[in-house]
N, C-alpha and C positions, 0 to 999 in steps of 0.2 A: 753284364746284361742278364737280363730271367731270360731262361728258357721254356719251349713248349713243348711236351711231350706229349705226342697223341692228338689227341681232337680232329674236328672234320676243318672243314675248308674257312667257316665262318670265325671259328677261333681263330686260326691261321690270321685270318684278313683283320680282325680284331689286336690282334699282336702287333701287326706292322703298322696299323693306325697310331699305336701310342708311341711307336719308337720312329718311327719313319723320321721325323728330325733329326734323330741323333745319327740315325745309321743310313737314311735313304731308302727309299722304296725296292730300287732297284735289287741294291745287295739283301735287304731281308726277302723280297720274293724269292731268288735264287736260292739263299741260304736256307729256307720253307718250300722248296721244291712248288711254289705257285705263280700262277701268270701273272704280272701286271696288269694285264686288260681285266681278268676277272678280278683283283681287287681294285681297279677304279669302279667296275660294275657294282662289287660290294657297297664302295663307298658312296655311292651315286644313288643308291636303292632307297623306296621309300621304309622309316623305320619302324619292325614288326608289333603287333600288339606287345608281345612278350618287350622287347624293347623300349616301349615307351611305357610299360609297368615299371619296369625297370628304373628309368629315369623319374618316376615320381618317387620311386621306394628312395631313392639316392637321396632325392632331397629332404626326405624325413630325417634318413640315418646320419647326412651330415648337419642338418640342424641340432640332433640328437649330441653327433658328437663336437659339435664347436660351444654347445650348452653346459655340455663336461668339462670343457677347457683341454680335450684331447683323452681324456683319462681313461674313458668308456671303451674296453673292446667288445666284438661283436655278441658275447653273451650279455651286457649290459645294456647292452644297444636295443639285444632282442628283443628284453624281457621290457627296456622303457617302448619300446614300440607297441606289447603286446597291451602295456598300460593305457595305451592310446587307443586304443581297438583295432592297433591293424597289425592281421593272424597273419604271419609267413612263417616259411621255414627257418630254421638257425642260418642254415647253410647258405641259404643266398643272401642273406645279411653280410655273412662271413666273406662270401666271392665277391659280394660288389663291394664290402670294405677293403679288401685285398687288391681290389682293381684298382679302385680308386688312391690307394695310398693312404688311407684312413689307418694308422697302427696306432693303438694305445700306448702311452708312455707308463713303461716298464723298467723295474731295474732287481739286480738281486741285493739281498738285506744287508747293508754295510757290518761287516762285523766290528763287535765293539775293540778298543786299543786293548794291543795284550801289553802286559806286564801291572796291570794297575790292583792294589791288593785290598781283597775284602775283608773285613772284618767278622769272624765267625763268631759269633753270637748263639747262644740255646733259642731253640726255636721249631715250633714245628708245621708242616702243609695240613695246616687243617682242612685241607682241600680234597686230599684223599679220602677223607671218610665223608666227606658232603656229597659228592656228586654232582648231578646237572641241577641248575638254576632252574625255577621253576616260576621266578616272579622278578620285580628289579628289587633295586634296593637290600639283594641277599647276599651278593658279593662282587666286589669292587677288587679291580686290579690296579698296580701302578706300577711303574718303571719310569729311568732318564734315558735317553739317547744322545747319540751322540750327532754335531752336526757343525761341518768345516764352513766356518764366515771366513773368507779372505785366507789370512795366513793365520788366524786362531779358530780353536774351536769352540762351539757352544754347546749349551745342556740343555734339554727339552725336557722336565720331567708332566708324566698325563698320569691321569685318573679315570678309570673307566668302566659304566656298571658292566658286567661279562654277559648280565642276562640279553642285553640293549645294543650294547657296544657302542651306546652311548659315551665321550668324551664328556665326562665332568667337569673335571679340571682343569688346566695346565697351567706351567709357569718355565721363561725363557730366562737364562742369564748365563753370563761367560765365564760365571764357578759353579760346580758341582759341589753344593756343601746343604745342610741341614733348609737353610731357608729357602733352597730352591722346592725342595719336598714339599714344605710347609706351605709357601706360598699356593703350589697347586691345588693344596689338601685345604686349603682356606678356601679357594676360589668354588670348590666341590659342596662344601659344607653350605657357600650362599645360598645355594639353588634352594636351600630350606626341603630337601626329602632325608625320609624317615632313616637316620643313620644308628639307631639304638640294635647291636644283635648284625649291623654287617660284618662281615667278613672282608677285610683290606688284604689281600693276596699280594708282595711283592719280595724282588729279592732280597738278598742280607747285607746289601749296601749301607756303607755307616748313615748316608741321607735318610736312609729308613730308620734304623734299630738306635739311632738317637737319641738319648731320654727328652729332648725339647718335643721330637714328632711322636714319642712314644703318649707322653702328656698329652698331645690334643689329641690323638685316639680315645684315651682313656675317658677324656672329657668328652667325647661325642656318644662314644658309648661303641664304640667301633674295636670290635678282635682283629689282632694281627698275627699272620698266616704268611709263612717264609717258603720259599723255595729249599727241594734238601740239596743238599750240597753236592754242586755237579752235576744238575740238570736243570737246565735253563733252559728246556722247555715245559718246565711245567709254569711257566709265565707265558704261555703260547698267544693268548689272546692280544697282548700288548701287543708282541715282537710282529700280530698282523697288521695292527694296527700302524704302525714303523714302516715297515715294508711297503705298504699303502700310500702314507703319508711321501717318505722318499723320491718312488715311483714316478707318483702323480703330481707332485707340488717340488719336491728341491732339487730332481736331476734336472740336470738340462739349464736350470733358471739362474738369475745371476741378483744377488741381493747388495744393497752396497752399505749398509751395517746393519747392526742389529736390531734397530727400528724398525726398519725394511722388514728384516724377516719376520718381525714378533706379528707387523700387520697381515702378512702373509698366511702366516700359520692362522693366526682368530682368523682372516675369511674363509681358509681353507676347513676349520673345524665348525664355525657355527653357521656359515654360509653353504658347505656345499657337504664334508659329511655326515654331522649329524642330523642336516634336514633333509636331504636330495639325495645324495649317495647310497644306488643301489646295492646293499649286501647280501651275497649269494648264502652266509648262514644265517639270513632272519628273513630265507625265500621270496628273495630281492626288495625287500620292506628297505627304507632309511631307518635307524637307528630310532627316531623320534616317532615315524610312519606307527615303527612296531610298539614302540610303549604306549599310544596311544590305542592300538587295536587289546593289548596286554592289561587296558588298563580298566 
């Protein structure tokens, strides 16, 4: 059961409104050292301005967050609320999500399977000597992931510009091999933007350093830019995108094959976040928001 620490009488009485089925009035009064008579008076009282600000704020935040599909915690919440025009504090966003049982779905970043062996290839992070992106269209990232259907697993590989955090790409299938790369880096190229002079950032997996995927770089006009060896985080911006995706869209959910999930992922990528999906580094813009403001 939560505890309360502190507070005046009305916390208290607030406390044992929400548990009182579980536990009974009688023992959390006792166990909160407060009357019964004064909380049936609590409960009986007409509700205070403050309190009924309150329950209208509620109902913005959980429209906010059943509109996310859960995904939204109360920094996302804030900032769609503040898009709306209505100024509150973070904090009582936070207290009345907290009250209410509003928690974002969360998870930490599955790490990839060990033993599986990379191919080391010449190659270098031409990412070091670039710097920050300064427009789209200047460097593109891509990576696979990894993702348990049933009793096998599947490959996710995305593409995506680093300036935007736009998803260009992606492509779903139950092997990890050359045409899953390809396939993404095909689906990127449709969108018909300016690929002469980017920069394709990913790791030294043989899906990349290919000669089949290495050719259609060459033919777009697209440089590629590896990770050095041993630090995989310098593919940071994908591995958020992962984290994200996980989180908000595969824990918790049950897909019953690979259909299922491929539908999942496109609503979850071009329905919710490259169009909607508030990002806290492109100062809560959607991915699309900001290449339109960028453009």
């Amino acid at each position: 059961m939560a505890t309360v620490s502190g507070g005046g009488s009305s916390e208290r009485f607030g406390f044992i409104h929400r548990y009182r089925q579980a536990f009974g009035v009688a023992t959390l009064c006792r166990w909160l050292g407060v009357s019964r008579s004064g909380y049936y008076r609590w409960r009986d009282r007409e509700p205070s301005q403050r309190e009924l600000s309150d329950q209208a704020l509620l109902k913005k935040i959980a429209s906010i967050f059943d509109r996310s599909e859960g995904r939204y915690g109360s920094p996302r919440v804030h900032k769609s609320l503040a898009r709306q025009g209505v100024h509150v504090a973070r904090k009582r966003v936070a207290r009345l999500m907290q009250e209410n049982g509003l928690k974002a779905r969360v998870t930490q970043v599955t790490r990839r399977q060990p033993g599986l062996k990379r191919f080391k290839q010449r190659g270098e992070n031409k990412l070091l000597q670039f710097g920050d992106t300064t427009a789209c269209d200047q460097v593109w990232v891509a990576d696979v992931t990894y993702i348990k259907l049933g009793d096998r697993w599947s490959y996710l590989a995305t593409i995506m510009d680093r300036h935007s955090r736009r998803i260009l790409g992606w492509s779903l299938s139950y092997t990890r091999t050359t045409e899953l790369s390809l396939a993404a880096l095909t689906y990127a190229l449709r969108k018909g933007r300016h690929t002469e002079g980017v920069i394709l950032h990913t790791d030294r997996g043989i899906e990349f350093t290919a000669s089949a995927f290495q050719d259609a770089l060459t033919k777009a006009g697209i440089e590629h830019s590896v990770n050095r060896p041993g630090h995989c985080t310098d593919n940071a911006y994908m591995e958020s995108f992962y984290h994200s995706l996980k989180g908000e869209l595969i824990r918790k959910s049950h897909f019953k094959d690979i259909d299922h999930l491929r539908r999942a992922i496109g609503r979850y990528i071009n329905q919710f976040y490259n169009t909607v999906r508030l990002h806290s580094g492109l100062d809560y813009n959607s991915p699309m928001e900001y290449e339109r403001m960028a453009a």
